[in-house]
C-alpha positions as CSV (number, residue, x, y, z in Angstrom):
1,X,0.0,0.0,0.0
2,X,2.8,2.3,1.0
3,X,4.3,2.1,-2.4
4,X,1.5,3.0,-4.3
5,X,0.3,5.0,-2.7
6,X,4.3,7.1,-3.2
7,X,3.3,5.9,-6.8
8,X,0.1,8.0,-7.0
9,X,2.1,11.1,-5.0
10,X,4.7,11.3,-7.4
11,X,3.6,10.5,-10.7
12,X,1.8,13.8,-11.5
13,X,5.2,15.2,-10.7
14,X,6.9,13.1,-12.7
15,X,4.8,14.0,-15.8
16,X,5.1,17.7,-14.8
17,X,8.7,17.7,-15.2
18,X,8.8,15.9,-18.5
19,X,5.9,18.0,-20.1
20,X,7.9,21.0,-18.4
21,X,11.1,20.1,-19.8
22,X,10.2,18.5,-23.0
23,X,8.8,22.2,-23.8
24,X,12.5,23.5,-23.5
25,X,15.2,20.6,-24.3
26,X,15.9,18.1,-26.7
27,X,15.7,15.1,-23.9
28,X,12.8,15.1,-21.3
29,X,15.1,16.7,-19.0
30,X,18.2,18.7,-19.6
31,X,21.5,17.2,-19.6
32,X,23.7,20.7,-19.1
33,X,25.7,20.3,-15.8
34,X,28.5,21.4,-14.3
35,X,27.7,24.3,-11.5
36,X,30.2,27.0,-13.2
37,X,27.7,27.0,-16.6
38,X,24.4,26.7,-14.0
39,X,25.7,29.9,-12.3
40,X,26.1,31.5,-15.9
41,X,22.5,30.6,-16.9
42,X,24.3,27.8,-18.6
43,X,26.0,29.8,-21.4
44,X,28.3,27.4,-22.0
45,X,28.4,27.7,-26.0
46,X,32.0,29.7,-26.1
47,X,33.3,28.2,-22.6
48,X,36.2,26.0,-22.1
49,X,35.9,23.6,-19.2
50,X,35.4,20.4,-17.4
51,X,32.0,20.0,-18.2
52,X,32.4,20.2,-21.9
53,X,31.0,16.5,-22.1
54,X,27.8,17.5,-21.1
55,X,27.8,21.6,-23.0
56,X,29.7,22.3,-26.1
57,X,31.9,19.0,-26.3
58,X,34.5,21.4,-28.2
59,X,35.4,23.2,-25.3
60,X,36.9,20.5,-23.8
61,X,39.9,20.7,-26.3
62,X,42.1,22.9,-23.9
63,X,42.3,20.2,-21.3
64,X,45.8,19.7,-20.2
65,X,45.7,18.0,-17.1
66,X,43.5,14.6,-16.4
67,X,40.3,15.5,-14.3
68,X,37.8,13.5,-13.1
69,X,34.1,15.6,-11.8
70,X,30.8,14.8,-10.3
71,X,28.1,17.1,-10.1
72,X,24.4,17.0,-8.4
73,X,21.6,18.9,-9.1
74,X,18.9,19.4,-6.4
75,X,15.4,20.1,-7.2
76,X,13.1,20.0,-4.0
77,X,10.2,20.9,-5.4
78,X,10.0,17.9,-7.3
79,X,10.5,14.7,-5.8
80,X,12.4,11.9,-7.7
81,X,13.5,15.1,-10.4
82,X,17.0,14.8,-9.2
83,X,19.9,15.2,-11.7
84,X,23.7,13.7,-11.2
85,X,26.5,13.3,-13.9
86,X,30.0,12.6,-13.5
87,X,32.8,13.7,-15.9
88,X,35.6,12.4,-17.1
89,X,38.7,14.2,-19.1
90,X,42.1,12.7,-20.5
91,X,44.7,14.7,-22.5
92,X,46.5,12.8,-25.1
93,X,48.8,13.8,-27.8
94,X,46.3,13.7,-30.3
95,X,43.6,15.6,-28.5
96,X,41.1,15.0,-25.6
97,X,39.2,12.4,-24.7
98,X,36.4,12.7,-22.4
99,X,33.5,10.6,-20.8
100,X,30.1,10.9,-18.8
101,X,27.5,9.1,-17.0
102,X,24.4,11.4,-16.6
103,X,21.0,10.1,-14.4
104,X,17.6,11.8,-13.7
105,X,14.6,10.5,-11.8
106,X,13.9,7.6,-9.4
107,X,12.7,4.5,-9.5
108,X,9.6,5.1,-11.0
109,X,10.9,7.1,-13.8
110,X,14.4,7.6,-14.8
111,X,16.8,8.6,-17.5
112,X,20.3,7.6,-18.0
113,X,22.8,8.9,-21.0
114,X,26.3,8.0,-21.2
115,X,28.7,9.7,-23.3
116,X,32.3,9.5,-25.0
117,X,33.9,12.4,-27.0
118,X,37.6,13.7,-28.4
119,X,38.6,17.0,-28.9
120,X,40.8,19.0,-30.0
121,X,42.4,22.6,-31.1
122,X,43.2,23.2,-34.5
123,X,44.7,26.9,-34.4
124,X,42.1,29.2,-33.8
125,X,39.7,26.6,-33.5
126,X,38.3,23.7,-31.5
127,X,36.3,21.0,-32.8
128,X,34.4,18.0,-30.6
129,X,32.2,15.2,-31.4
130,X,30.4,13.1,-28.7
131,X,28.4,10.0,-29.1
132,X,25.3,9.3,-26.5
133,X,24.0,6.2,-25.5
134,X,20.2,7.2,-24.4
135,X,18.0,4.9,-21.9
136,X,14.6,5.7,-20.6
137,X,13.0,3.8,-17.9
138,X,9.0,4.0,-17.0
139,X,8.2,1.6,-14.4
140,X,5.2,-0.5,-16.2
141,X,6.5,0.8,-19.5
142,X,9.7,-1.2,-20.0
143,X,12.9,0.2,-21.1
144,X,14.3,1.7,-24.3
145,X,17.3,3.2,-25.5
146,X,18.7,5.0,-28.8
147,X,22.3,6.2,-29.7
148,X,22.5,10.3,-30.9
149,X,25.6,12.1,-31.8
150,X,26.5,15.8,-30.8
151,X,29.4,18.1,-32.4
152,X,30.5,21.6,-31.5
153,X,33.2,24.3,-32.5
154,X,34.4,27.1,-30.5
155,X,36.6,29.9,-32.5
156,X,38.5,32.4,-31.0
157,X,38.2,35.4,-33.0
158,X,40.4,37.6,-30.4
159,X,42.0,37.2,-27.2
160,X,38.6,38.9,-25.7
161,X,36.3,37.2,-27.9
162,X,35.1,33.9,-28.5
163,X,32.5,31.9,-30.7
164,X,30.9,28.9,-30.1
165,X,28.0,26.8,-32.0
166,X,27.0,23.1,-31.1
167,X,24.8,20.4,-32.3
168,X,22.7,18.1,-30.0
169,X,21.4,14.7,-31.3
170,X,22.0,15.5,-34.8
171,X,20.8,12.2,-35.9
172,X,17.5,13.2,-34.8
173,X,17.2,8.6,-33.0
174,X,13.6,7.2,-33.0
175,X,12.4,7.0,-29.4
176,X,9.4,4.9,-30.2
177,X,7.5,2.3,-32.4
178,X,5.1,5.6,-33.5
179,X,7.9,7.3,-35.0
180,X,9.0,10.3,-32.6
181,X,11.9,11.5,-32.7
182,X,14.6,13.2,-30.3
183,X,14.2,16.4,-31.3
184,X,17.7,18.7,-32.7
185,X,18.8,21.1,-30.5
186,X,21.1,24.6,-31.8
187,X,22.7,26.4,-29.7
188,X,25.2,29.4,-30.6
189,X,26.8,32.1,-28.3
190,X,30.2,34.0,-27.3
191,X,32.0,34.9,-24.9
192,X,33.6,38.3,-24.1
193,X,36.4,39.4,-21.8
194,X,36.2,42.8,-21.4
195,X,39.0,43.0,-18.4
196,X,41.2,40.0,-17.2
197,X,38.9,38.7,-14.4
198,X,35.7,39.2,-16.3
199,X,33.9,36.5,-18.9
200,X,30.6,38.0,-20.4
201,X,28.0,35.2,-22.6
202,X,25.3,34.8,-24.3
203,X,23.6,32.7,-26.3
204,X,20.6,31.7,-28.4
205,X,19.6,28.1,-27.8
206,X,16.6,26.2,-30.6
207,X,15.1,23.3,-30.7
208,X,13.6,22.8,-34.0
209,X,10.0,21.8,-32.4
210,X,9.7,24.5,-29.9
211,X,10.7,28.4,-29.0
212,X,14.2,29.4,-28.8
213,X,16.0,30.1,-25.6
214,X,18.6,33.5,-25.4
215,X,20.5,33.1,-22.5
216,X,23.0,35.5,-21.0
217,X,25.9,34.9,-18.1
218,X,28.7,37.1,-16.5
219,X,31.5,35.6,-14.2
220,X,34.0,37.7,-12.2
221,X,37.1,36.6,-10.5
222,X,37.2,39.3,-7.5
223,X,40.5,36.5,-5.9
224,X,42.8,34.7,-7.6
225,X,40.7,31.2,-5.9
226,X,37.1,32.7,-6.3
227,X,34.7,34.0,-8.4
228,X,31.0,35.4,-8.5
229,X,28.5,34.5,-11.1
230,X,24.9,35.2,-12.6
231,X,23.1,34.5,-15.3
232,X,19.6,35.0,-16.9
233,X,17.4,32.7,-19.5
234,X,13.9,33.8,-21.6
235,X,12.1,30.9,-22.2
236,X,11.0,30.0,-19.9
237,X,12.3,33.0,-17.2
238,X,14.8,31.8,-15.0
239,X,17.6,33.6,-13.0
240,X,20.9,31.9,-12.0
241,X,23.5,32.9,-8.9
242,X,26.6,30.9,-8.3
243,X,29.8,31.1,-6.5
244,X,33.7,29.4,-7.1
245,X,36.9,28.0,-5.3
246,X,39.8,26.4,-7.7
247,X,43.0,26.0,-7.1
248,X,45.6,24.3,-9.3
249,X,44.0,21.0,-8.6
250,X,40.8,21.1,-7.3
251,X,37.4,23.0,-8.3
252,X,34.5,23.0,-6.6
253,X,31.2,25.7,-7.5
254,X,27.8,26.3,-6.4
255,X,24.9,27.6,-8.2
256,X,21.1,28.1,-7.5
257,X,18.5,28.9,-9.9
258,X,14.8,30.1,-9.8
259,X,12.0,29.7,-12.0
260,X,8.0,30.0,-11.4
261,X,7.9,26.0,-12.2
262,X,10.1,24.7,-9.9
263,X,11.5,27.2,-7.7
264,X,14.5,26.8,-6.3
265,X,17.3,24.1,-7.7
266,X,20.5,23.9,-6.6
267,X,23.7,22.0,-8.2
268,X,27.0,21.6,-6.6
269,X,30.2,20.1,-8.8
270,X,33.7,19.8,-7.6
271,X,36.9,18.7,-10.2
272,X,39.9,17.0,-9.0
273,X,42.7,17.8,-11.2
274,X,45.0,15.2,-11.8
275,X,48.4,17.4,-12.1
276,X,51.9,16.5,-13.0
């Protein structure tokens, strides 16, 4: 009785977060982590870092040390709509390589992607390509899973300005016997320093089947260990705060975000730098 009765509680939750969600990314739930971007309103286009795996996988290509991340995302509004992802970054003489293990939901509902990419600078230039494995899980629905490919490009035009463009799920996998399809997801932004300890970004994120997304971010580095961060998305309104600590080899951030939906989230990642 206990457990369906939790099964009644949660499942028009459940089904709020994917209608909610579905509206806005190319999966039922978005798979952008890493708490630096979530501070930023998850401008992450133009950005190089850690996270790259799960943004822009081209801005992973300035890598140099091996790093291994894990990152949680905390939504108490909505039980069982917890995110977690770790990340995983190796440097090799021919580029990057990087990995990542990405979960939503509980028991009675649940994503799961995994992910493998390379990287790497080409001059001015970085190029990425990832590949996703995709599995859905509906408790009384079965299981199901499809493969989609990504691939990004970040150029940088000056030493204060970059450009960045990605592709999500360009393959556009069947996700059912009817037909549907993941959707493809655009996304293309820059970033602007405007003084040494300040990164400014926007971006303009579309998914063919539904309104685009501008999103704009601003980080500033007030110490040499820590830095201060906000950001700001349209569709659908949502306001971002986050804070940093690195040293030369660990990282840890912290950002919270609000929206009228689902009030307060939170995410927290920390990096552990593997350095020589």
């Amino acid at each position: 009785m206990a457990t369906q009765k939790s099964l009644y509680i949660k499942l028009p939750l459940v089904l709020a977060l994917i209608l909610i969600f579905n509206y806005a990314h190319s999966q039922s739930v978005s798979t952008l982590m890493g708490a630096r971007a979530n501070g930023m309103g998850y401008t992450s286009a133009a950005l190089f870092d850690s996270w790259s795996i799960f943004n822009n996988i081209a801005g992973a290509a300035k890598i140099e040390e091996h790093s291994a991340g894990f990152a949680y995302d905390l939504r108490p509004a909505l039980p069982g709509g917890n995110r977690a992802a770790a990340a995983l970054a190796l440097p090799t003489s021919i580029g990057v390589i990087s990995g990542g293990v990405f979960r939503f939901g509980d028991n009675l509902y649940n994503e799961g992607v995994l992910s493998a990419g390379f990287s790497n600078q080409f001059g001015l230039a970085a190029l990425g390509v990832k590949i996703n494995y995709i599995q859905y899980n509906a408790e009384g629905f079965g299981r199901s899973g499809v493969v989609s490919i990504g691939f990004g490009g970040i150029a940088e035009i000056t030493q204060q300005l970059s450009v960045g463009a990605y592709i999500t799920n360009i393959n556009q996998p069947k996700i059912s016997k009817d037909g549907d399809r993941i959707p493809t997801l655009l996304t293309a932004g820059l970033s602007f320093k405007p003084g040494k300890n300040v990164i400014i970004a926007t971006e303009i994120e579309k998914d063919l089947d539904a309104k685009a997304n501008w999103k704009t971010g601003v980080e500033y580095s007030f110490h040499k260990k820590f830095c201060a961060r906000t950001g700001y998305n349209l569709e659908p309104n949502t306001i971002f705060f986050g804070l940093g600590f690195k040293t030369t080899k660990l990282a840890i951030d912290y950002a919270i975000q609000h929206t009228v939906q689902l009030n307060l989230s939170h995410q927290t990642s920390v990096n552990y730098f593997f350095t020589r």
